[in-house]
mmJSON file of the N, C-alpha and C atoms, coordinates in Angstrom:
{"data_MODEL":{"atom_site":{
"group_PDB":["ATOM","ATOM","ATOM","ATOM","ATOM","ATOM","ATOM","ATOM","ATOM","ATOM","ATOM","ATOM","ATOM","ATOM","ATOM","ATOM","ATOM","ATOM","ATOM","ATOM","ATOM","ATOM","ATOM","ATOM","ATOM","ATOM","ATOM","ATOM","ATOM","ATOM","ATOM","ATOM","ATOM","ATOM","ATOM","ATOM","ATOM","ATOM","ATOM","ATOM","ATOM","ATOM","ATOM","ATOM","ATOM","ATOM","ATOM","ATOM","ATOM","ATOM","ATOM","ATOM","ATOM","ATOM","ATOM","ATOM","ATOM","ATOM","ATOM","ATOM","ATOM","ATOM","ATOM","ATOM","ATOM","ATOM","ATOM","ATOM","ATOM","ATOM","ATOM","ATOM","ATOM","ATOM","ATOM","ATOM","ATOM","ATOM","ATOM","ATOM","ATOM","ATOM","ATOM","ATOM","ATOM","ATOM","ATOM","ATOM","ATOM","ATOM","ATOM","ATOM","ATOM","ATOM","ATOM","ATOM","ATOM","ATOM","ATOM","ATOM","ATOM","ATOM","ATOM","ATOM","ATOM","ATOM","ATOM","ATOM","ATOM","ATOM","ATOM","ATOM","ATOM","ATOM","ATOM","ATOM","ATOM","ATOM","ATOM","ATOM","ATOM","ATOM","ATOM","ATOM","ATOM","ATOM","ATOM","ATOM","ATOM","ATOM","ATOM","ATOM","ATOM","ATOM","ATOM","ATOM","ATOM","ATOM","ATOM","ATOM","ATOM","ATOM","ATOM","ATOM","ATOM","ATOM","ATOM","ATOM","ATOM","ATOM","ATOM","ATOM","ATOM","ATOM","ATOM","ATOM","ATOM","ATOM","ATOM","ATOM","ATOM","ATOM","ATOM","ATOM","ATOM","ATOM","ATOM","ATOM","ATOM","ATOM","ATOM","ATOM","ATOM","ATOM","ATOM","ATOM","ATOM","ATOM","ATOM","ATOM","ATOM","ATOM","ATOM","ATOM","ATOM","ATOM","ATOM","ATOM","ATOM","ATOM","ATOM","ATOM","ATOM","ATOM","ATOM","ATOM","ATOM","ATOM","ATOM","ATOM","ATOM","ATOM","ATOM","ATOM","ATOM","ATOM","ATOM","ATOM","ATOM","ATOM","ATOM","ATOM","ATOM","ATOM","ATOM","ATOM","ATOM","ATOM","ATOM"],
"id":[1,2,3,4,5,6,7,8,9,10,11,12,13,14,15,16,17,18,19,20,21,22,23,24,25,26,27,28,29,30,31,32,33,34,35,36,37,38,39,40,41,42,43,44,45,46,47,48,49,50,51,52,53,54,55,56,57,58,59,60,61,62,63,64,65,66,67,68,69,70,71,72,73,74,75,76,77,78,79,80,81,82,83,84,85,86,87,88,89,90,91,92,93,94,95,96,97,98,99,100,101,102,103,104,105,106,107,108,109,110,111,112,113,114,115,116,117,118,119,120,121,122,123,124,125,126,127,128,129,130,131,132,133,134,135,136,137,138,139,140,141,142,143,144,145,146,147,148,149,150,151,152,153,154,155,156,157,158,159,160,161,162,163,164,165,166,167,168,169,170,171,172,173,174,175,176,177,178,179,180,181,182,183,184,185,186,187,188,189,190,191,192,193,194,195,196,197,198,199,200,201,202,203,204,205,206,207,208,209,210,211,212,213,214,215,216,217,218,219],
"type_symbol":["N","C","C","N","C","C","N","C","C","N","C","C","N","C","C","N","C","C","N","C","C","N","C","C","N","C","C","N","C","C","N","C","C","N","C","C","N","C","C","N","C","C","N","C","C","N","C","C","N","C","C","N","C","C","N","C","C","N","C","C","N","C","C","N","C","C","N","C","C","N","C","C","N","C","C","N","C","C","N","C","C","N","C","C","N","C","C","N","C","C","N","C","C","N","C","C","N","C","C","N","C","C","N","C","C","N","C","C","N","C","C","N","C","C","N","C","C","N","C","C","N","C","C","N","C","C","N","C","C","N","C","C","N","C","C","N","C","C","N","C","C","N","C","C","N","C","C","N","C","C","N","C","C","N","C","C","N","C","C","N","C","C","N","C","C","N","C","C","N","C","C","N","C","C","N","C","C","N","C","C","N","C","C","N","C","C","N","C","C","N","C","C","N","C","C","N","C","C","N","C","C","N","C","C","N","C","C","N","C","C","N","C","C","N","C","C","N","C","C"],
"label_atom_id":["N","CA","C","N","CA","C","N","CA","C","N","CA","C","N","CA","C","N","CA","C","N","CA","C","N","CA","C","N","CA","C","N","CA","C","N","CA","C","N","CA","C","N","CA","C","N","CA","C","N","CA","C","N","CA","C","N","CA","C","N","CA","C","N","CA","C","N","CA","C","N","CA","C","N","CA","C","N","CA","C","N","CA","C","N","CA","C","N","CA","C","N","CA","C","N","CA","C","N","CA","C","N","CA","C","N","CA","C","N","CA","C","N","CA","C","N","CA","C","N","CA","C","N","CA","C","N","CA","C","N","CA","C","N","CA","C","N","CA","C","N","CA","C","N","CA","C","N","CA","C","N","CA","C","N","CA","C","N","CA","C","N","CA","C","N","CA","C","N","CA","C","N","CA","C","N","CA","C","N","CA","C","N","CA","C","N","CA","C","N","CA","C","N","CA","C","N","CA","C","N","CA","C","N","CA","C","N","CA","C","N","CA","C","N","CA","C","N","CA","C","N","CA","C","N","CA","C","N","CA","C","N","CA","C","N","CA","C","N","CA","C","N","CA","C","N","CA","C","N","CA","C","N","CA","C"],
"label_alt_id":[null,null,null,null,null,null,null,null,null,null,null,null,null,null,null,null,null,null,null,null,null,null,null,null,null,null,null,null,null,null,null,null,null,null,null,null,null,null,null,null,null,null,null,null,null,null,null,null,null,null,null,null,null,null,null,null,null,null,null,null,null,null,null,null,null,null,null,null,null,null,null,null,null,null,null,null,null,null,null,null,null,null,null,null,null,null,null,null,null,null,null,null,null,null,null,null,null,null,null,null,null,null,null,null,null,null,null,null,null,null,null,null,null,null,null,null,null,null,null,null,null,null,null,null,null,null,null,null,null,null,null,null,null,null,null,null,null,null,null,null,null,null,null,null,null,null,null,null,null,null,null,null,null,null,null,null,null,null,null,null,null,null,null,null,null,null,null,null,null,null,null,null,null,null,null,null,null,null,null,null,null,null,null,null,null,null,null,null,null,null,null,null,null,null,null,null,null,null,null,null,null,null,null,null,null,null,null,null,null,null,null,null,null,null,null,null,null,null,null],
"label_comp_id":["UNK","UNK","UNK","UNK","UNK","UNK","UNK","UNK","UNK","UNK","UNK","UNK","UNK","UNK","UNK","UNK","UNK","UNK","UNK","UNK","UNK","UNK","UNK","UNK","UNK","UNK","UNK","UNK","UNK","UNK","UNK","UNK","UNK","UNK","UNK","UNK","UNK","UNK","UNK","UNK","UNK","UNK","UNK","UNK","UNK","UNK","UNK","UNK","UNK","UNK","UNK","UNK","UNK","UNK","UNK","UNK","UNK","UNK","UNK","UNK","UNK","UNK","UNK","UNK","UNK","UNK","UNK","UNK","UNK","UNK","UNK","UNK","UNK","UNK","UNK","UNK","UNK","UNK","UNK","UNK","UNK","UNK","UNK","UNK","UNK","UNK","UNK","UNK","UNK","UNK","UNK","UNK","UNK","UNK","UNK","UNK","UNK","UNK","UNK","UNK","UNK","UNK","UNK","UNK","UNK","UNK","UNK","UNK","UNK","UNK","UNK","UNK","UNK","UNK","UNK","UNK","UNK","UNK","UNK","UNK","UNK","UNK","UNK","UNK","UNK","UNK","UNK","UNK","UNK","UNK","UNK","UNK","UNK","UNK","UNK","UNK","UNK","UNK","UNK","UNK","UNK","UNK","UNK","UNK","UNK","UNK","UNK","UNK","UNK","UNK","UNK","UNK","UNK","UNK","UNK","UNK","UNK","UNK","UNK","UNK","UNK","UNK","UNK","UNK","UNK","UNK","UNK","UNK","UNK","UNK","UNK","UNK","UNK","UNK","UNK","UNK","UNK","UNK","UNK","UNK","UNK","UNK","UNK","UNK","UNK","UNK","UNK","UNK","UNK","UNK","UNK","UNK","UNK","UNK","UNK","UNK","UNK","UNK","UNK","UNK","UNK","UNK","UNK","UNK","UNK","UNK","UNK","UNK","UNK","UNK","UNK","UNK","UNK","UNK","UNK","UNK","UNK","UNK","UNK"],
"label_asym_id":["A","A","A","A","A","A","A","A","A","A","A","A","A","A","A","A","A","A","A","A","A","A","A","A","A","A","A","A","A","A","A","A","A","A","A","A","A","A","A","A","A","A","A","A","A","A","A","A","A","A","A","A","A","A","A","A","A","A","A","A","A","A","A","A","A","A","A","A","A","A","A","A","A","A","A","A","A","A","A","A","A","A","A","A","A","A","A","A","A","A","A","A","A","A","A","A","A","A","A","A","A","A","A","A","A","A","A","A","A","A","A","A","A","A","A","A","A","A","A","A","A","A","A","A","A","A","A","A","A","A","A","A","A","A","A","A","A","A","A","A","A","A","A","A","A","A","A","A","A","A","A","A","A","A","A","A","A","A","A","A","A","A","A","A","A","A","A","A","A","A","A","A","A","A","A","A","A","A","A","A","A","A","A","A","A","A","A","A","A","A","A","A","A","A","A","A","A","A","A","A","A","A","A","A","A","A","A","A","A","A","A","A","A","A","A","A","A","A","A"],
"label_entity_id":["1","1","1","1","1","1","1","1","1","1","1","1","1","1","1","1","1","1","1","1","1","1","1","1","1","1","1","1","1","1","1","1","1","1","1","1","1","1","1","1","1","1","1","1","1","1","1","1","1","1","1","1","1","1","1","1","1","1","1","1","1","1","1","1","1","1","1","1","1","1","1","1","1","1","1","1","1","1","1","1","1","1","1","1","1","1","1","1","1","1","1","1","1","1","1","1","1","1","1","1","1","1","1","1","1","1","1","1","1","1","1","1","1","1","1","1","1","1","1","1","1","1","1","1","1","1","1","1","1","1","1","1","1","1","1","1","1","1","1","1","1","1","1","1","1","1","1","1","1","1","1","1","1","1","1","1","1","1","1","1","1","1","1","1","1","1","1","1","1","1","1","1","1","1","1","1","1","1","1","1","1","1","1","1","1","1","1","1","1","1","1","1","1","1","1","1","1","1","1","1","1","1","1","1","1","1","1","1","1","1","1","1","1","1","1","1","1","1","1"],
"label_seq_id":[1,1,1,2,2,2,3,3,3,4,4,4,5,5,5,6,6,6,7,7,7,8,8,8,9,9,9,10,10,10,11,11,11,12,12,12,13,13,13,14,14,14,15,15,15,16,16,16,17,17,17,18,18,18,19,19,19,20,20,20,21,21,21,22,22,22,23,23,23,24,24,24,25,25,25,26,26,26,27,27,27,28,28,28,29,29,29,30,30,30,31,31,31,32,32,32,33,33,33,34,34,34,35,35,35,36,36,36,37,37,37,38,38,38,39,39,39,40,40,40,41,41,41,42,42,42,43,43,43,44,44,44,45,45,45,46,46,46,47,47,47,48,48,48,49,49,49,50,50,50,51,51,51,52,52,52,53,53,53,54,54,54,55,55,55,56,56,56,57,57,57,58,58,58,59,59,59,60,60,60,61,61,61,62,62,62,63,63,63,64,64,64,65,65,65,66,66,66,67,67,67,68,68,68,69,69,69,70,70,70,71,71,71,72,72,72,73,73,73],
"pdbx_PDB_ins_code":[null,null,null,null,null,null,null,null,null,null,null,null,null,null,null,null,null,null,null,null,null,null,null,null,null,null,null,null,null,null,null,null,null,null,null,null,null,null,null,null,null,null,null,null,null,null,null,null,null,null,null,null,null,null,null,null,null,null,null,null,null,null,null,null,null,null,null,null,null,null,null,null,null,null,null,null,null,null,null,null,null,null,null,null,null,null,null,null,null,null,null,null,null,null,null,null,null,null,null,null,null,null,null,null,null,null,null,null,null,null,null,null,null,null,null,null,null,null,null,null,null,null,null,null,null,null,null,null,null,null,null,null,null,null,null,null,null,null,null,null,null,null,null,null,null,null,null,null,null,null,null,null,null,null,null,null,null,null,null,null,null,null,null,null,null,null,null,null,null,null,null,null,null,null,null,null,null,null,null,null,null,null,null,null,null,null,null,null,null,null,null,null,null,null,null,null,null,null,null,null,null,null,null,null,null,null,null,null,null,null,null,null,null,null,null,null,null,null,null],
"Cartn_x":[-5.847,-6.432,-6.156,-5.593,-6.052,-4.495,-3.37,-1.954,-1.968,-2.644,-2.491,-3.22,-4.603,-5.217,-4.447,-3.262,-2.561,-1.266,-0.678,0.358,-0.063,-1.086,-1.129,-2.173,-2.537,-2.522,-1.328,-0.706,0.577,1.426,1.362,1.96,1.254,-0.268,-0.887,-0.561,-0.656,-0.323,1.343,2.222,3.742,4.342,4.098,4.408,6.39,6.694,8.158,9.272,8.883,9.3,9.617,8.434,8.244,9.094,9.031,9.603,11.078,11.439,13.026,13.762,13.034,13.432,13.475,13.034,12.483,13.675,14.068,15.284,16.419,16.35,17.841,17.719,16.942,17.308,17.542,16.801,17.529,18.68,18.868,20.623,21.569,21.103,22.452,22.113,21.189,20.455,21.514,21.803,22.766,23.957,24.179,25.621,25.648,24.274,24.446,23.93,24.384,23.705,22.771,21.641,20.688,21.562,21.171,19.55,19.788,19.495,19.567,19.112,19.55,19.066,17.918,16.855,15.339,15.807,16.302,15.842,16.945,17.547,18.314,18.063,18.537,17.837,17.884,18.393,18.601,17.039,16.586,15.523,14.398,14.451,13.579,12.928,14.203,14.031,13.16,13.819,12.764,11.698,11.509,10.168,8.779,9.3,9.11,8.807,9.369,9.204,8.013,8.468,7.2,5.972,6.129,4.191,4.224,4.385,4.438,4.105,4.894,4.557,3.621,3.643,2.38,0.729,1.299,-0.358,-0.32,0.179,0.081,0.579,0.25,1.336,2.055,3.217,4.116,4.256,4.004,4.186,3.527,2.429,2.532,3.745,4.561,6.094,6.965,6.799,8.241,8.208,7.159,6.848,7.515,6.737,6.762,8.395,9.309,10.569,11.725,10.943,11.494,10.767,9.928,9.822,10.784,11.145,11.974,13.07,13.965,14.998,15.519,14.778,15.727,15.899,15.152,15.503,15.835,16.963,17.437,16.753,16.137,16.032,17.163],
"Cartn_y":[113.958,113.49,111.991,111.157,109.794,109.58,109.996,109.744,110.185,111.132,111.241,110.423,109.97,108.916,107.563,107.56,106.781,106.401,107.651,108.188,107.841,108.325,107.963,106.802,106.066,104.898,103.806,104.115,103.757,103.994,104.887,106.174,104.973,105.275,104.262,103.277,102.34,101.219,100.377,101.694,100.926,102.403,102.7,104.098,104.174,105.096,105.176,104.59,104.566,104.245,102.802,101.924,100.55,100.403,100.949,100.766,100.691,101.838,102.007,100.857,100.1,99.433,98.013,98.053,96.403,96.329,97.902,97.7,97.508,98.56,98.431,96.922,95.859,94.642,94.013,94.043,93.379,93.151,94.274,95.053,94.433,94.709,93.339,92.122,91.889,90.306,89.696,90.47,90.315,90.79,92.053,92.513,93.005,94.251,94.875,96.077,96.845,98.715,98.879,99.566,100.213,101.837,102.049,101.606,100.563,99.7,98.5,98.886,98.211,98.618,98.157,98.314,98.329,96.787,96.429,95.123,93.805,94.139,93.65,92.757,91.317,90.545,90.729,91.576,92.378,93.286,93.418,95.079,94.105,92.973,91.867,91.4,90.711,90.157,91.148,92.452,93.272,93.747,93.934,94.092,92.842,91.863,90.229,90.886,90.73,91.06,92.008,93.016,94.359,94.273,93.428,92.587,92.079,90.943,89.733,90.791,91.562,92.046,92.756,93.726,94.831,94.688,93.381,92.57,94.02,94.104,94.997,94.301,94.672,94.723,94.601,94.164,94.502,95.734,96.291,97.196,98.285,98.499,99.662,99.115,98.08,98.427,99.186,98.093,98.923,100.696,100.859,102.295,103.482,102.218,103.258,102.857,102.333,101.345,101.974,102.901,103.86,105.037,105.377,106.836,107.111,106.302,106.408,106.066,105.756,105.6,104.362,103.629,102.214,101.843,102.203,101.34,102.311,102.172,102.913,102.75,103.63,103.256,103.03],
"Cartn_z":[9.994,11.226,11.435,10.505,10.444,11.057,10.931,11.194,12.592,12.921,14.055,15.103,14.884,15.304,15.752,14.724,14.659,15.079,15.442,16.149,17.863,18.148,19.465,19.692,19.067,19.567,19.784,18.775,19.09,20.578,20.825,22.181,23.355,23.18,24.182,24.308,23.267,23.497,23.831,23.086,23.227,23.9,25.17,26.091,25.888,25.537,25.352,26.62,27.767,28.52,28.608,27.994,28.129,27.162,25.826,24.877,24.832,25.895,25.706,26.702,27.665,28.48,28.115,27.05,26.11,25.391,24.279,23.831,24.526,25.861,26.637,26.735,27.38,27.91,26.725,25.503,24.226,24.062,24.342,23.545,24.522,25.76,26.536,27.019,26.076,26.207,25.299,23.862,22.92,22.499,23.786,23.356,22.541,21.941,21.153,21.356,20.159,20.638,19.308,19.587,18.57,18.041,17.379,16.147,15.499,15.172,14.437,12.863,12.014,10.745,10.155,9.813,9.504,8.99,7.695,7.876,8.205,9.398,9.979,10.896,11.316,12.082,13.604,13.818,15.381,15.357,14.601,13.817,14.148,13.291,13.385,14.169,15.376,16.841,17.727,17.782,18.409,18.082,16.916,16.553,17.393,16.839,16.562,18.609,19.333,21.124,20.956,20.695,21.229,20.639,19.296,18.879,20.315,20.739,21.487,23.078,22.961,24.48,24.687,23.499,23.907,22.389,21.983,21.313,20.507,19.232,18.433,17.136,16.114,14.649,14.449,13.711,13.405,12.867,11.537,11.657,12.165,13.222,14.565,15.107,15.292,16.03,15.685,14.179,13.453,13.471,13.314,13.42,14.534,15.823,17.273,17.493,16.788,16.958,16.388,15.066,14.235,14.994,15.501,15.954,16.817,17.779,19.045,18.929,17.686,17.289,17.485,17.955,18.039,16.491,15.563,14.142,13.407,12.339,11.69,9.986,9.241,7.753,7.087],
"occupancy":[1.0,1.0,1.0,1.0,1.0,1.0,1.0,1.0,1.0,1.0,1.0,1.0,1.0,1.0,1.0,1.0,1.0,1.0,1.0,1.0,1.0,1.0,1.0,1.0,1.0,1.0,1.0,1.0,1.0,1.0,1.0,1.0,1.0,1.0,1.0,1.0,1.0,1.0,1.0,1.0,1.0,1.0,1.0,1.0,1.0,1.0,1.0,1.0,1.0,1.0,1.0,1.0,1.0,1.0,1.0,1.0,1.0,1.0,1.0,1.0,1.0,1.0,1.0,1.0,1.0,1.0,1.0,1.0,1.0,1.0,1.0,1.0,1.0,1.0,1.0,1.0,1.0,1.0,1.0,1.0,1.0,1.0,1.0,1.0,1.0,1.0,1.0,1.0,1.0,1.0,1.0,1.0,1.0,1.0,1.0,1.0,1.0,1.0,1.0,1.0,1.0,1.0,1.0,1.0,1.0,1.0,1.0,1.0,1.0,1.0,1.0,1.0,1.0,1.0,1.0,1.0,1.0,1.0,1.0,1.0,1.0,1.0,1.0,1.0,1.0,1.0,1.0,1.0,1.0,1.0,1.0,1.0,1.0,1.0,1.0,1.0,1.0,1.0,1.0,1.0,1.0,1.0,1.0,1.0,1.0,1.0,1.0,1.0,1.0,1.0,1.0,1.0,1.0,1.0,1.0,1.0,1.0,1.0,1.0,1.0,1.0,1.0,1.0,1.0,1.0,1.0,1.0,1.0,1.0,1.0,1.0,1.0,1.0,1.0,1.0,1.0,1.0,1.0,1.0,1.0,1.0,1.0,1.0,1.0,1.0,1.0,1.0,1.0,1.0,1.0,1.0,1.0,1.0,1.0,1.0,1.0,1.0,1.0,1.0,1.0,1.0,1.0,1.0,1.0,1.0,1.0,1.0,1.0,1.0,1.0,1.0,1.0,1.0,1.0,1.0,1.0,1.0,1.0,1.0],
"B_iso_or_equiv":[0.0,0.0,0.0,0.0,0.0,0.0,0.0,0.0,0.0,0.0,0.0,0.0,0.0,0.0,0.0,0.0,0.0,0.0,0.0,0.0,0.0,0.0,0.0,0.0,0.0,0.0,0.0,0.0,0.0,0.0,0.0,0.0,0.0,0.0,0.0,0.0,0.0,0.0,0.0,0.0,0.0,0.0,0.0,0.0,0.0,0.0,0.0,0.0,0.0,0.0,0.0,0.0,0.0,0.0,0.0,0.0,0.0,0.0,0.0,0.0,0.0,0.0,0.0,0.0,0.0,0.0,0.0,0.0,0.0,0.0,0.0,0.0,0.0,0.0,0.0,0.0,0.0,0.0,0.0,0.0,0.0,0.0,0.0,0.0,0.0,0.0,0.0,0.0,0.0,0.0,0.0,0.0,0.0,0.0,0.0,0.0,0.0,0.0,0.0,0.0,0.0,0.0,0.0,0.0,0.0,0.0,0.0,0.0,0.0,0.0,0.0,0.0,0.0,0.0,0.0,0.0,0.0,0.0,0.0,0.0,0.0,0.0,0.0,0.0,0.0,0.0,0.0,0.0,0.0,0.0,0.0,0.0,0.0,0.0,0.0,0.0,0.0,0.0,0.0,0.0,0.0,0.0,0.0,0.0,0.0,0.0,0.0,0.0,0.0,0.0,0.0,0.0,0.0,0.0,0.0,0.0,0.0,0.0,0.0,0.0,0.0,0.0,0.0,0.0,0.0,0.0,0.0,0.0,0.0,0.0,0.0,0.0,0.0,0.0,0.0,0.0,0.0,0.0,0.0,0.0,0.0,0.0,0.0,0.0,0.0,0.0,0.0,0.0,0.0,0.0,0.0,0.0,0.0,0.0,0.0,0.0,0.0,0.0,0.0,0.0,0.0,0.0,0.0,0.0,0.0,0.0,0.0,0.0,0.0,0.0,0.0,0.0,0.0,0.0,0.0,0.0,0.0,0.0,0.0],
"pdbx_formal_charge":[null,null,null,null,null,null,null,null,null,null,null,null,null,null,null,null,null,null,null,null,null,null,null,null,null,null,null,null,null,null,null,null,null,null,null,null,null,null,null,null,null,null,null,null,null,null,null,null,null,null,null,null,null,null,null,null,null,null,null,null,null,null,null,null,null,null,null,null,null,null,null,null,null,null,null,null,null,null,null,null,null,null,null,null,null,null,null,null,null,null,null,null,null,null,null,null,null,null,null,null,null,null,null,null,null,null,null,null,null,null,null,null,null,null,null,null,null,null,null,null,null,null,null,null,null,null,null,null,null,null,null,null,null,null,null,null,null,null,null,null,null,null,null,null,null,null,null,null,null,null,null,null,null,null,null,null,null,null,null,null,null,null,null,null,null,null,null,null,null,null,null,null,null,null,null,null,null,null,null,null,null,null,null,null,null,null,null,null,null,null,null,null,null,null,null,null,null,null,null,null,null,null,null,null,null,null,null,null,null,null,null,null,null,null,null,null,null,null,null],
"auth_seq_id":[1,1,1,2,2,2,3,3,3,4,4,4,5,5,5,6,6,6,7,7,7,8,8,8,9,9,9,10,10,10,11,11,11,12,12,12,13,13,13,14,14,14,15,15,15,16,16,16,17,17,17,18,18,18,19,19,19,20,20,20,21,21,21,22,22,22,23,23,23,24,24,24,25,25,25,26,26,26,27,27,27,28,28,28,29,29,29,30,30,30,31,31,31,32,32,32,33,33,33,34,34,34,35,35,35,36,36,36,37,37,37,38,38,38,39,39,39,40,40,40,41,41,41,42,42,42,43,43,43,44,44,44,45,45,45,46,46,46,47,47,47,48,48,48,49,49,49,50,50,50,51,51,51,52,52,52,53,53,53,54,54,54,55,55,55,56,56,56,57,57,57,58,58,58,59,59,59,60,60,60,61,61,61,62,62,62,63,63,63,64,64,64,65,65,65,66,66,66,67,67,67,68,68,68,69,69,69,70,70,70,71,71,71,72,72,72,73,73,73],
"auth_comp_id":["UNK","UNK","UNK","UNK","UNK","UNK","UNK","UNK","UNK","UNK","UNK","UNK","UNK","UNK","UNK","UNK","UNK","UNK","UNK","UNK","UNK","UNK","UNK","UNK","UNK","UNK","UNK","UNK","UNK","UNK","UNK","UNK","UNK","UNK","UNK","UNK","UNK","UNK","UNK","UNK","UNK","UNK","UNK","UNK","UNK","UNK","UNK","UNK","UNK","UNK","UNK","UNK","UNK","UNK","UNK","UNK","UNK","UNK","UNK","UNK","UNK","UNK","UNK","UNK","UNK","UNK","UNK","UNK","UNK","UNK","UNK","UNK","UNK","UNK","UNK","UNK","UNK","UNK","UNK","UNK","UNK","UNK","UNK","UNK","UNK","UNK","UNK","UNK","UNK","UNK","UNK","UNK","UNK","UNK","UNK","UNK","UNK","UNK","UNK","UNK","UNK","UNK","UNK","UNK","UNK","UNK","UNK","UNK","UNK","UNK","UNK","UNK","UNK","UNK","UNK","UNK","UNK","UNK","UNK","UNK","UNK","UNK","UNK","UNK","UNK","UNK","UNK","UNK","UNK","UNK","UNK","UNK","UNK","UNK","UNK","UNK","UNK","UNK","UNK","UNK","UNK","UNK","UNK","UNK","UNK","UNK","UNK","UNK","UNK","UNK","UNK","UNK","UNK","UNK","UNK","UNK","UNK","UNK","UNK","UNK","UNK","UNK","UNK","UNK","UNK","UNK","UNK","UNK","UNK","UNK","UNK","UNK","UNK","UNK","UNK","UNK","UNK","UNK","UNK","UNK","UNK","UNK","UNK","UNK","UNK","UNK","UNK","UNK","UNK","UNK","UNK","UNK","UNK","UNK","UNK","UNK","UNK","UNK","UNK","UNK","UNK","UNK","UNK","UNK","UNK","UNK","UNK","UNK","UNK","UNK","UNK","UNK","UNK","UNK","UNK","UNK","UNK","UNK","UNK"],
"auth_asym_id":["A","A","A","A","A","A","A","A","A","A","A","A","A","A","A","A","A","A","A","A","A","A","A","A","A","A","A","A","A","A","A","A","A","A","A","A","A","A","A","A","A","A","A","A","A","A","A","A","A","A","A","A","A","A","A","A","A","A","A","A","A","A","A","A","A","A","A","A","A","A","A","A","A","A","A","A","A","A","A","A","A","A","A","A","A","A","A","A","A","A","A","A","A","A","A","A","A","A","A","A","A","A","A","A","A","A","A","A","A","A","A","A","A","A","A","A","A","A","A","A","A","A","A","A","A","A","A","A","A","A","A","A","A","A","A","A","A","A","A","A","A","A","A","A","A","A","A","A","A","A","A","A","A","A","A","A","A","A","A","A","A","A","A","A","A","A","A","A","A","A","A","A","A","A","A","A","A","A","A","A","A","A","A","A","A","A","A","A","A","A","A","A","A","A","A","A","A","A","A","A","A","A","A","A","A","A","A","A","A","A","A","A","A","A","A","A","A","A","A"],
"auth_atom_id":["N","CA","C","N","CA","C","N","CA","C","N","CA","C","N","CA","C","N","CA","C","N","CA","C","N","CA","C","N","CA","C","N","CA","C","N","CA","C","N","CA","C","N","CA","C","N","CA","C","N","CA","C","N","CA","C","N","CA","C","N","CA","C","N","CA","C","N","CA","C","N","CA","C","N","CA","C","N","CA","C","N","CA","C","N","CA","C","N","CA","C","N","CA","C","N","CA","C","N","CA","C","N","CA","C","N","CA","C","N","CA","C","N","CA","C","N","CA","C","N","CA","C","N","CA","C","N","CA","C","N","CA","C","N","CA","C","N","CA","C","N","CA","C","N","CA","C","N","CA","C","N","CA","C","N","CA","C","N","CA","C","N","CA","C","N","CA","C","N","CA","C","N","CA","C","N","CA","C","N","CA","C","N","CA","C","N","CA","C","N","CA","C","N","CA","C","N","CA","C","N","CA","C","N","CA","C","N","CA","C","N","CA","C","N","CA","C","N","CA","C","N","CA","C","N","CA","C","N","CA","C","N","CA","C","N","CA","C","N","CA","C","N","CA","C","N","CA","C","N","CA","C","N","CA","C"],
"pdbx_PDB_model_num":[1,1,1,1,1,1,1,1,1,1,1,1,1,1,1,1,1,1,1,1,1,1,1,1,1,1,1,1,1,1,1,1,1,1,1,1,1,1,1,1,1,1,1,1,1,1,1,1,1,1,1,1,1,1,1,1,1,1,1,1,1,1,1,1,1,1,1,1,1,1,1,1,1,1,1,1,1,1,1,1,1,1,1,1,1,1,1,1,1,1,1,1,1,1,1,1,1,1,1,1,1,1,1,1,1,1,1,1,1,1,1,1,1,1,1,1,1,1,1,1,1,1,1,1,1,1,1,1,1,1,1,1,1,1,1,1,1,1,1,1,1,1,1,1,1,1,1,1,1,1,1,1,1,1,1,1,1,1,1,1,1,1,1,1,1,1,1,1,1,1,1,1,1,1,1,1,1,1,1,1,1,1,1,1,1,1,1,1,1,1,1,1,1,1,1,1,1,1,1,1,1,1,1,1,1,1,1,1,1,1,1,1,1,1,1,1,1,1,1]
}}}
């Protein structure tokens, strides 16, 4: 029960849509394509944004960042 509690607060707070539109503008902010590699400084930078934008964790990003494929393990 507790992962899932957790799963969608995540959902709420970083909605996939917002999410995927944060990476697209990243990615040709820098001329680059995802998935980025988990601890890669491209992986970093965006993480480091989607705290900043949507007032969360780091890792609830890295998470919702890796659910949706922008980050690669």
């Amino acid at each position: 029960m507790e992962w899932q509690a957790g799963y969608i607060c995540g959902a709420l707070w970083m909605p996939k849509h917002r999410v995927d539109l944060l990476a697209d503008a990243f990615g040709k902010e820098r001329s680059v394509r995802g998935p980025f590699k988990l601890d890669g400084i491209n992986a970093q930078a965006l993480t480091k944004r989607l705290t900043d934008l949507c007032d969360v964790s780091r890792d609830a990003a890295r998470v919702r960042l890796l659910k949706l494929g922008h980050l690669a393990g």
